[in-house]
Structures are given as C-alpha cells and as structure tokens.
py3Dmol code that shows the C-alpha trace and the ligand (Angstrom):
import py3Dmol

protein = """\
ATOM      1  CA  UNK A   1       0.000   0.000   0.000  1.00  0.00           C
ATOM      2  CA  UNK A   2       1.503   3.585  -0.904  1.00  0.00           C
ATOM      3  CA  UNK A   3       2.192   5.874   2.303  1.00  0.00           C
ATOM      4  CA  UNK A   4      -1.404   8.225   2.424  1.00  0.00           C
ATOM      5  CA  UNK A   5      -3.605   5.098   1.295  1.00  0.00           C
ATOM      6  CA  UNK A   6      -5.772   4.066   3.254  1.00  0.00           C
ATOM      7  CA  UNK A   7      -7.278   0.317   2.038  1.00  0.00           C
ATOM      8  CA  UNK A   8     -10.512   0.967   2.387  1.00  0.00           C
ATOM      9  CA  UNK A   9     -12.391  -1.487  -0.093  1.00  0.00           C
ATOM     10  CA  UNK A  10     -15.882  -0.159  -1.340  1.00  0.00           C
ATOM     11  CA  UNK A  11     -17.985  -1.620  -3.650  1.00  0.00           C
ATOM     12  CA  UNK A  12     -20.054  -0.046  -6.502  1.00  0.00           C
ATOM     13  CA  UNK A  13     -21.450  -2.112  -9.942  1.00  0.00           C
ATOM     14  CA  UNK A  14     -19.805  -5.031  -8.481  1.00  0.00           C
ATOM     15  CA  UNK A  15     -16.065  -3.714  -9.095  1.00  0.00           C
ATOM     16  CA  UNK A  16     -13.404  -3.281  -5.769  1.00  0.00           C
ATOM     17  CA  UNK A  17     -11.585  -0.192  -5.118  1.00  0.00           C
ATOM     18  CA  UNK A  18      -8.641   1.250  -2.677  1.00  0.00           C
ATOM     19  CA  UNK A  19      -9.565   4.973  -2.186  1.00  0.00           C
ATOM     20  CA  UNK A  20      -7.038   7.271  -1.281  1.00  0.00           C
ATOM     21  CA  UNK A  21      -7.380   9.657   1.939  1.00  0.00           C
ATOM     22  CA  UNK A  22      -8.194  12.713   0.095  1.00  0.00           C
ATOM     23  CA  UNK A  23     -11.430  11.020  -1.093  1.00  0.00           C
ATOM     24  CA  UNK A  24     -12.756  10.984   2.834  1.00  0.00           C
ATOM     25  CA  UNK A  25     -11.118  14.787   3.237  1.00  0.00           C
ATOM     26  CA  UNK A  26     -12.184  16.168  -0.092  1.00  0.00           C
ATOM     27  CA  UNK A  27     -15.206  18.826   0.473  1.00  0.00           C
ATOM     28  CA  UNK A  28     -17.968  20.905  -2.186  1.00  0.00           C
ATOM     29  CA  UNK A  29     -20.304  23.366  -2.047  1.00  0.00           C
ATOM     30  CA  UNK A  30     -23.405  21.357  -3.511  1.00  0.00           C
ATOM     31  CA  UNK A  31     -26.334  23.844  -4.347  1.00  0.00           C
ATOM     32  CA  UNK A  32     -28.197  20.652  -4.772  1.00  0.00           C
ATOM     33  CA  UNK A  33     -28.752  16.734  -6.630  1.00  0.00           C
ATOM     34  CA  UNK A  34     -31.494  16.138  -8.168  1.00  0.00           C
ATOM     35  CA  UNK A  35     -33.156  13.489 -11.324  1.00  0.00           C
ATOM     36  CA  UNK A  36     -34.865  14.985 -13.987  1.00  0.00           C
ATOM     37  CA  UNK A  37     -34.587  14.868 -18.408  1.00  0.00           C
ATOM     38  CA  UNK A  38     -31.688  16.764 -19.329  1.00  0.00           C
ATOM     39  CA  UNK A  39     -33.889  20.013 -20.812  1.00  0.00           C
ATOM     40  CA  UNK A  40     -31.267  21.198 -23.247  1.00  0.00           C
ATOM     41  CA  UNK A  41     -28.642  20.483 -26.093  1.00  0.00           C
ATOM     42  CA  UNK A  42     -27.503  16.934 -27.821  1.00  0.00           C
ATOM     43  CA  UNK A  43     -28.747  15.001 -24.590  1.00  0.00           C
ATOM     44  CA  UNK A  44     -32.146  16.546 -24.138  1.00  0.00           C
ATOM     45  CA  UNK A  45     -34.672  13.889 -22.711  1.00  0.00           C
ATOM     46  CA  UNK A  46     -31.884  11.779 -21.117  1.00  0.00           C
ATOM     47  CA  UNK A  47     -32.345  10.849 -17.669  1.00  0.00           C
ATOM     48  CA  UNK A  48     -29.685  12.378 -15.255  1.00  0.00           C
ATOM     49  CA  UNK A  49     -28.902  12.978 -12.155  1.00  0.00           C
ATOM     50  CA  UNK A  50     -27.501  16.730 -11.768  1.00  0.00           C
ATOM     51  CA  UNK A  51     -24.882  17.987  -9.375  1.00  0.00           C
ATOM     52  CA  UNK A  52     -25.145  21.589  -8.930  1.00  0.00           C
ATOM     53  CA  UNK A  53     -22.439  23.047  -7.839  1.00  0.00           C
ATOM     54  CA  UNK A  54     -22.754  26.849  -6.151  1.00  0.00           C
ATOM     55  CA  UNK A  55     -20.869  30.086  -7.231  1.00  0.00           C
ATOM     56  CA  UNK A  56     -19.862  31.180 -10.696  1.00  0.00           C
ATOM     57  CA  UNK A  57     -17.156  33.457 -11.697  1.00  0.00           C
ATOM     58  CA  UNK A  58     -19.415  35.595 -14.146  1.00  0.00           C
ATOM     59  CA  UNK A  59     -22.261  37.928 -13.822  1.00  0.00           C
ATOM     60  CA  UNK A  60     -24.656  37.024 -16.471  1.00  0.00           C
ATOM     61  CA  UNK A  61     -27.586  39.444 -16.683  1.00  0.00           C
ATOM     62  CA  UNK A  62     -29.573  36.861 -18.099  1.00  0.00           C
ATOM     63  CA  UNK A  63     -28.641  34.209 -15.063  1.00  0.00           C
ATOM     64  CA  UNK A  64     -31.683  32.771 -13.991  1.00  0.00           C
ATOM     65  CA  UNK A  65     -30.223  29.571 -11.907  1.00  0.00           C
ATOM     66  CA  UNK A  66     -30.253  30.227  -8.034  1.00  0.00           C
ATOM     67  CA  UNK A  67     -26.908  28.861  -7.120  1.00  0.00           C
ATOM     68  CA  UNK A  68     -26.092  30.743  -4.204  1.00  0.00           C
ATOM     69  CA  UNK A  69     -27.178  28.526  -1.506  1.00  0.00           C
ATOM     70  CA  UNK A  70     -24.567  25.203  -0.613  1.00  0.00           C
ATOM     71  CA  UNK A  71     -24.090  22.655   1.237  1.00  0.00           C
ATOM     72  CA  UNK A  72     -20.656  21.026   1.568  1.00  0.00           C
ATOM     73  CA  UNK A  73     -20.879  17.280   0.832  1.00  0.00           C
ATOM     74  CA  UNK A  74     -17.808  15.108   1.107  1.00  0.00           C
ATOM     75  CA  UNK A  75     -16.982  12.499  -1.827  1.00  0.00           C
ATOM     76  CA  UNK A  76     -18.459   9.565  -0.215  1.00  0.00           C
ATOM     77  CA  UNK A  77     -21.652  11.360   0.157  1.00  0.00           C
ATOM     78  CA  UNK A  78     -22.025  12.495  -3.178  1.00  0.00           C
ATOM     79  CA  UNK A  79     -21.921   9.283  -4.527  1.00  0.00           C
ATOM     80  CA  UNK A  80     -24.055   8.443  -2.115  1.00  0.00           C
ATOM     81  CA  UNK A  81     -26.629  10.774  -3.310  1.00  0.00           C
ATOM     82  CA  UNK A  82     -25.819   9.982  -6.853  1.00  0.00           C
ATOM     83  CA  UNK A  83     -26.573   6.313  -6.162  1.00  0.00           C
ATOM     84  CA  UNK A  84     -30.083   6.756  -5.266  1.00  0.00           C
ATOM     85  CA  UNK A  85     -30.764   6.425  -8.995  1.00  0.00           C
ATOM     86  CA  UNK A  86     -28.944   3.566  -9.751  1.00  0.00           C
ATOM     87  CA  UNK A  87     -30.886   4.001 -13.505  1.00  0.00           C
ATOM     88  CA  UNK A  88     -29.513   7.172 -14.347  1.00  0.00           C
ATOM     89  CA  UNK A  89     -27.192   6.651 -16.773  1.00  0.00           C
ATOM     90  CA  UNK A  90     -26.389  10.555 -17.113  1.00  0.00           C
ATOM     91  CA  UNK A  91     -24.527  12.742 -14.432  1.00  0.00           C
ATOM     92  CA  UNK A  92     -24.460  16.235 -15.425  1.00  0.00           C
ATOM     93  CA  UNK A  93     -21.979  18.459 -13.323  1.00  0.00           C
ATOM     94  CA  UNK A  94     -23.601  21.926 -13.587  1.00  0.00           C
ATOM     95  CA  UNK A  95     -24.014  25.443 -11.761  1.00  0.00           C
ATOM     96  CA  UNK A  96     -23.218  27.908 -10.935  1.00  0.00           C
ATOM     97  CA  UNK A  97     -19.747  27.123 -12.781  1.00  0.00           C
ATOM     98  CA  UNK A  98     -18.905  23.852 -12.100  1.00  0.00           C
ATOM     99  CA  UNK A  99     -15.384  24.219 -13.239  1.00  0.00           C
ATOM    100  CA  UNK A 100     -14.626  26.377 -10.090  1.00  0.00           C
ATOM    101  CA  UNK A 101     -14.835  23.005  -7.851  1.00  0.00           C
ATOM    102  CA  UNK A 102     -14.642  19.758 -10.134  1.00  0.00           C
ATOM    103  CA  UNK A 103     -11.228  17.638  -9.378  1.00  0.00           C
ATOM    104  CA  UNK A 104      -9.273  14.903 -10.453  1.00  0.00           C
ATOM    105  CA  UNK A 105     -10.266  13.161  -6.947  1.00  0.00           C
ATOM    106  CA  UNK A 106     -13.960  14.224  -7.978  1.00  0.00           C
ATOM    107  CA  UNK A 107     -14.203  12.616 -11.463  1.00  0.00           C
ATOM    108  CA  UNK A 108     -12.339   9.476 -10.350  1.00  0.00           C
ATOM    109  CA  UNK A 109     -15.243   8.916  -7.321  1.00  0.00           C
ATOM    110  CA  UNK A 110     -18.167   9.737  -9.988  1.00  0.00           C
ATOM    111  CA  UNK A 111     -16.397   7.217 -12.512  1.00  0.00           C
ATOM    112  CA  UNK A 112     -17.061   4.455  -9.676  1.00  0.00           C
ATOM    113  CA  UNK A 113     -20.700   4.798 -10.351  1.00  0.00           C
ATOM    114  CA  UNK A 114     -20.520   3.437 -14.136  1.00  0.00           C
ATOM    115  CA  UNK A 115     -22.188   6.765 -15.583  1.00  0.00           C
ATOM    116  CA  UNK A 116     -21.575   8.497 -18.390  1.00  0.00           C
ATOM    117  CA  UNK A 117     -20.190  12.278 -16.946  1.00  0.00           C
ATOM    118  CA  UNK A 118     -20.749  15.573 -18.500  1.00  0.00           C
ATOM    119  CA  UNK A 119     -20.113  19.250 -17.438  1.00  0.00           C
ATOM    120  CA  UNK A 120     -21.910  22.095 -18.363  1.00  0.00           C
ATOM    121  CA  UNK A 121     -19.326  25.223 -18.266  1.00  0.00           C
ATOM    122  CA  UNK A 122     -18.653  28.879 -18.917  1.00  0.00           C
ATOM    123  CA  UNK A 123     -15.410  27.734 -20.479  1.00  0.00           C
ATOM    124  CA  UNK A 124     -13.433  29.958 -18.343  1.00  0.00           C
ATOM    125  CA  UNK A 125     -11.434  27.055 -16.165  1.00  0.00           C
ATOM    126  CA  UNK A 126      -9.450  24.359 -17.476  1.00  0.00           C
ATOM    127  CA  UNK A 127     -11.457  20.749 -16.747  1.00  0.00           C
ATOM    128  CA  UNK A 128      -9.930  17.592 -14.958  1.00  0.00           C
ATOM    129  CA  UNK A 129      -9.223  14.706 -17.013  1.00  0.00           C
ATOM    130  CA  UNK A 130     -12.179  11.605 -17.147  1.00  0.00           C
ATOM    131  CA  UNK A 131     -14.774  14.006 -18.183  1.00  0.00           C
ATOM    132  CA  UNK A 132     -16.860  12.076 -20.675  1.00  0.00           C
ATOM    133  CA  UNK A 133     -18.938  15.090 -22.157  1.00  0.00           C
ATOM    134  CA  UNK A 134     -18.845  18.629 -22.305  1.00  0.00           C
ATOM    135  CA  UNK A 135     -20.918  20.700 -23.148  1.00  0.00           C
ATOM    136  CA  UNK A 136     -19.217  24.377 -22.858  1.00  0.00           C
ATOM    137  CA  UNK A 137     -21.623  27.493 -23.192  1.00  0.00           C
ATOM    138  CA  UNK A 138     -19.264  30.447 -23.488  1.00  0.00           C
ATOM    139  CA  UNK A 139     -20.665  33.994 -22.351  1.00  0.00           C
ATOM    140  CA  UNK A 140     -19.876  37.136 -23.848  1.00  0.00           C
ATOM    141  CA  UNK A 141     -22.573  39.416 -21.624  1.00  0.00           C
ATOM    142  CA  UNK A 142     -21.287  40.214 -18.711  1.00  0.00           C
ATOM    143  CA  UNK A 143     -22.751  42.422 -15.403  1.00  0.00           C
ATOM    144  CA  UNK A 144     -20.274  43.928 -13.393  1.00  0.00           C
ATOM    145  CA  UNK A 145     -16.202  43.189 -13.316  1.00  0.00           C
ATOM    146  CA  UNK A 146     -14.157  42.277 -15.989  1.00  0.00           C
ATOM    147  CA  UNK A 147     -15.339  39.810 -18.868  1.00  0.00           C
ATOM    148  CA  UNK A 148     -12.986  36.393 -18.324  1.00  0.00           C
ATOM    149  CA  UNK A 149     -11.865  34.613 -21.597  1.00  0.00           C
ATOM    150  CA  UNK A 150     -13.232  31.170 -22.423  1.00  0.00           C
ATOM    151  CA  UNK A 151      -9.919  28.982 -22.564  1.00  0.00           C
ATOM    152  CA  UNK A 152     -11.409  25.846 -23.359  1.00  0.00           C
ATOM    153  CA  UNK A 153     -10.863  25.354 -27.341  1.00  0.00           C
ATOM    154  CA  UNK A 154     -12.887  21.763 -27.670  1.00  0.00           C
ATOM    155  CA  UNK A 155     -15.854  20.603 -26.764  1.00  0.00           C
ATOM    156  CA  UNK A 156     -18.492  18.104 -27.558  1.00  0.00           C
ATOM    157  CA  UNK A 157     -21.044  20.510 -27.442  1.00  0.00           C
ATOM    158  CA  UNK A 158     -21.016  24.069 -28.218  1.00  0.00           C
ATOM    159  CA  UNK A 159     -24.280  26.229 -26.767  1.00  0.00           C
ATOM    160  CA  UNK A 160     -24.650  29.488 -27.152  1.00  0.00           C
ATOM    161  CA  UNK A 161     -27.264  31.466 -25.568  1.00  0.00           C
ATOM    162  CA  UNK A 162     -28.350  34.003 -28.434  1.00  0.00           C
ATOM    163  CA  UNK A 163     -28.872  37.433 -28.533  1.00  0.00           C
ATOM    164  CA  UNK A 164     -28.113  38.492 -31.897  1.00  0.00           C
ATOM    165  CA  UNK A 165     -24.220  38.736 -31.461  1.00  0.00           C
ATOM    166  CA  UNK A 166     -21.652  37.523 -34.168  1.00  0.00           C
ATOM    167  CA  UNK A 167     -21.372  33.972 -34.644  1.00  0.00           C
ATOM    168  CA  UNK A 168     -17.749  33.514 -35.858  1.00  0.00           C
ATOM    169  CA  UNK A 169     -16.313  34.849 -32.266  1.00  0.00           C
ATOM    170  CA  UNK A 170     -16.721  30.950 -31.984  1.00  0.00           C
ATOM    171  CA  UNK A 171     -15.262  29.470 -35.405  1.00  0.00           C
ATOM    172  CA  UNK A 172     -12.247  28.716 -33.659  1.00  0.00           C
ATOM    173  CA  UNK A 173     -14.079  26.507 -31.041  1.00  0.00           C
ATOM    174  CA  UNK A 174     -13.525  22.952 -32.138  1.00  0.00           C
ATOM    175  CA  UNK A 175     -16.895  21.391 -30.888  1.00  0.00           C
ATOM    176  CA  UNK A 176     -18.921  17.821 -32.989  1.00  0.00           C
ATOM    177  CA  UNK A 177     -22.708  20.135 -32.537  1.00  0.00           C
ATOM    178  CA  UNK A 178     -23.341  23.331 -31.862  1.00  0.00           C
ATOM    179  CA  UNK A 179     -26.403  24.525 -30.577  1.00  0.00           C
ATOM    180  CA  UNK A 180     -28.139  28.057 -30.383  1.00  0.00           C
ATOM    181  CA  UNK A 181     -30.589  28.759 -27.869  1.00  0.00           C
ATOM    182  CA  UNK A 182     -32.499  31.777 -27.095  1.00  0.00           C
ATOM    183  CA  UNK A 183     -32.398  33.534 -23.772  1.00  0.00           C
ATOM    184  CA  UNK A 184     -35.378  32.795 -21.600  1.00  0.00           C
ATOM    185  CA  UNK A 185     -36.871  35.992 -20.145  1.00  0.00           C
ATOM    186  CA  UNK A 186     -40.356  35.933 -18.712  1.00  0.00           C
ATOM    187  CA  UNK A 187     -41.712  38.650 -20.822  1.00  0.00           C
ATOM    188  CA  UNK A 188     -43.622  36.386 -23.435  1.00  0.00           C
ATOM    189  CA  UNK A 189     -43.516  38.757 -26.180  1.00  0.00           C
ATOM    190  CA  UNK A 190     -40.161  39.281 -25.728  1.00  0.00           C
ATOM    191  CA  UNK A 191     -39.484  35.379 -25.003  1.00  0.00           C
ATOM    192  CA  UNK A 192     -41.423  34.738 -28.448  1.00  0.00           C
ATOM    193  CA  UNK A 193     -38.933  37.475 -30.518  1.00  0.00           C
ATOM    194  CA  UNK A 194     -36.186  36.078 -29.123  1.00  0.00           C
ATOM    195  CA  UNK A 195     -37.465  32.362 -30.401  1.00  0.00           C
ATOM    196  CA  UNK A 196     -37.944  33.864 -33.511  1.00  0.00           C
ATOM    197  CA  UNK A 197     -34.499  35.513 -33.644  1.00  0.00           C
ATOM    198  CA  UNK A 198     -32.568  32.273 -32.681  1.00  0.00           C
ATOM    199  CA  UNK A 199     -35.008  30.550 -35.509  1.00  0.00           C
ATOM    200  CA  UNK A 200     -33.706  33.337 -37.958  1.00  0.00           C
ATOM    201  CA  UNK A 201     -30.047  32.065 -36.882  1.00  0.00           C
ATOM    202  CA  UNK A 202     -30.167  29.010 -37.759  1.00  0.00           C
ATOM    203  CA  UNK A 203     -31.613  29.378 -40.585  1.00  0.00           C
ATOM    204  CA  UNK A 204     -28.799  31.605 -41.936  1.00  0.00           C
ATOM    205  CA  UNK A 205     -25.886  29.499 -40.077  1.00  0.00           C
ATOM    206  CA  UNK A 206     -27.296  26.040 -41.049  1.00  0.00           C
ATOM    207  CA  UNK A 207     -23.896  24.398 -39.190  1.00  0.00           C
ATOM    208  CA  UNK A 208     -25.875  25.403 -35.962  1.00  0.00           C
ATOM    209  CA  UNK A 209     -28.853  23.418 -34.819  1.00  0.00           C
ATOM    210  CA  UNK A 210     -31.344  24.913 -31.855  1.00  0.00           C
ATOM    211  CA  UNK A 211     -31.515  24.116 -28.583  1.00  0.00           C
ATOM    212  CA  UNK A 212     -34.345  24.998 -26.531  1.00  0.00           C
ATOM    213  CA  UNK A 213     -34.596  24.640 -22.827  1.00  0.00           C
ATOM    214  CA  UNK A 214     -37.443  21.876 -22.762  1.00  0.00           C
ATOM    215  CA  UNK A 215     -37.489  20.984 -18.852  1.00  0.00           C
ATOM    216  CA  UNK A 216     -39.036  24.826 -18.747  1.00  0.00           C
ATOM    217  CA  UNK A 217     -41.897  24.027 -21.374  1.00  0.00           C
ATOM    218  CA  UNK A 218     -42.352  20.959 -19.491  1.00  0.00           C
ATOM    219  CA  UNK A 219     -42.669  21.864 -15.889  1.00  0.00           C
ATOM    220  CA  UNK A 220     -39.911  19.853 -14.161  1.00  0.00           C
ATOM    221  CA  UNK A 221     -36.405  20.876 -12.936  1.00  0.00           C
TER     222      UNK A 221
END
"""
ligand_1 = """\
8
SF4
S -22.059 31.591 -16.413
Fe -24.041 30.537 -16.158
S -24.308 30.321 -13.908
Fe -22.662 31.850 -14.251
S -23.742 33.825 -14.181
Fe -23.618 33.202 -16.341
S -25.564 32.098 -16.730
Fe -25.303 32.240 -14.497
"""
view = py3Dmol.view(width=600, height=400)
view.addModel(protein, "pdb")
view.setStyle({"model": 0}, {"cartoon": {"style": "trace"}})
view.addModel(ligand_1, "xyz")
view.setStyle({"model": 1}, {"stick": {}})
view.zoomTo()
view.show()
C-alpha cells in the first residue's frame, strides 16, 4: 500500500476499489442533486442525475439559476446521493460554474458509479481529465467586473445562448454540434422574438442546430 492510502475497499457495480485519503477529506459546495430529463442540447430527454455546484465566476444578466445557496458534501456522500438512482445513466456536473470546484479526486469517485459524466461550463477554467462530455456554453454578456476569456478550445457541445451577437467569435471553437438557444426571459412577447431571432439564426448558419430549454416548457427541474 503507498504511504497516504488508506485500504478501504468499497464496492459499486460489483467492481473493488482502494480509495485514497483525500477522497474521505475532499469537500464541495453542492447547491443541490437532483433526477430529472436533461432540458437542453444533444442530450435533451436523457435521464440524469444533476450535481449543482454553487458560485460562478461571471455575472450574467440573463442568469436565472439560483446557485447561491450550498451545502458542503464530502466524496463519499455524493456518490451516495448519486446512487439513489442507480438508472440514471447521465450525471451532469452543472451550476453555478462547475469548473470552479470539479477535481481529479472528484471525477475518479463519480467514474465508480458506471455513468456516463458531462459538465456544463462557462469555459473559463481548465477541466480535470475523465470528463466524458462537455458541453461548454461560453458567455460574452457580462454584469459587473471584468469579462474572463473562455480557454477551453474543444468541446463536444457548443451552446450558445443568443442574442443576436456575431457567430464567428466561436469558429475557432472545435466542438462535434453546436447549438443556439435563445435567452429565456419571462416577458412572453419578448421570449417569443427572441425564439424567432434564434429561428432566424439558424436558418442563416445552417452548421448550428437549436436548442431549446425543454425541462421549462415541461414543468420539471
Ligand atoms: S455563467 Fe451561467 S451560472 Fe454563471 S452567471 Fe452566467 S448564466 Fe449564471
């Protein structure tokens, strides 16, 4: 055994594992876990079970996630909670910024769970390794401070929220599907134009498909 090992077998889809200390020390702020259909982008409709993480980096005027609120969960207890839906065969690591928190230590406890993991970030922090999806949605609209550059260059997924700006800020993003979605606001006219708008986009930029945020037309989370 390697000096700060402890062998401490656990047992998840059958398989045996000798978790290192830092997975009993490691801490997050978890806004909160919950199942629900993955409402936007290539894996709309998949069941998942979402980890959302709290605090983001950016301002976004059009933010309309409440995020602030945590509580900090340990490793073991996030799989825990992730393992209430042994079915799931989605976990989506989402915000706030998820970036800000995710670790190597992180992504290796999730991968004991035999799901498929995917991120959802601003593109503004470097990811760990094991991620198995990611879907990065980079802002350009910012509130207050300074705007942060994206410096993720890949993706699988590329999702812009659209409000008219210029599409080629994001030729150079190497992503397989890019998605434009319109901002939600509550005003329906507005909400409508904005549809409309994004519709318009697509139409002219054929390369990008639309996204719309289902879960909200649906009711659920
Ligand atoms: S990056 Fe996302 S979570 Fe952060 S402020 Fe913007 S919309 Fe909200």
């Amino acid at each position: 055994m390697k000096k700060g090992e402890e062998r401490v077998v656990s047992h998840f889809c059958t398989s045996y594992f000798i978790l290192p200390t830092s997975y009993f020390l490691s801490m997050y702020p978890v806004n909160e876990i919950f199942y629900s259909l993955q409402g936007e982008g290539f894996n709309t409709g998949t069941a998942s079970v979402f980890i959302r993480f709290s605090g983001c980096n950016l301002r976004c005027a059009f933010c309309d996630t409440e995020h602030e609120s945590h509580t900090m969960m340990s490793l073991p207890q996030l799989v825990e909670e992730v393992m209430r839906f042994p079915n799931a065969p989605l976990i989506v690591l989402t915000g706030g910024e998820p970036a800000l928190f995710v670790d190597n230590e992180l992504i290796k406890a999730l991968k004991m769970t035999g799901k498929t993991i995917a991120i959802e970030t601003n593109g503004t922090r470097p990811l760990p390794d094991g991620i198995d999806w990611v879907t990065l949605s980079p802002k350009t609209v910012f509130q207050g401070g300074k705007a942060l550059p994206c410096v993720l260059t890949r993706c699988d997924e590329l999702k812009v929220v659209y409000t008219g700006q210029d599409l080629s800020q994001y030729d150079s993003i190497v992503a397989k599907h890019r998605f434009l979605q319109p901002c939600y606001v509550d005003n329906p006219r507005q909400r409508i134009a904005g549809l409309q708008a994004t519709v318009a986009a697509v139409l002219n930029n054929p390369t990008w498909r639309l996204s719309l945020q289902t879960h909200k037309m649906l009711g659920i989370k």
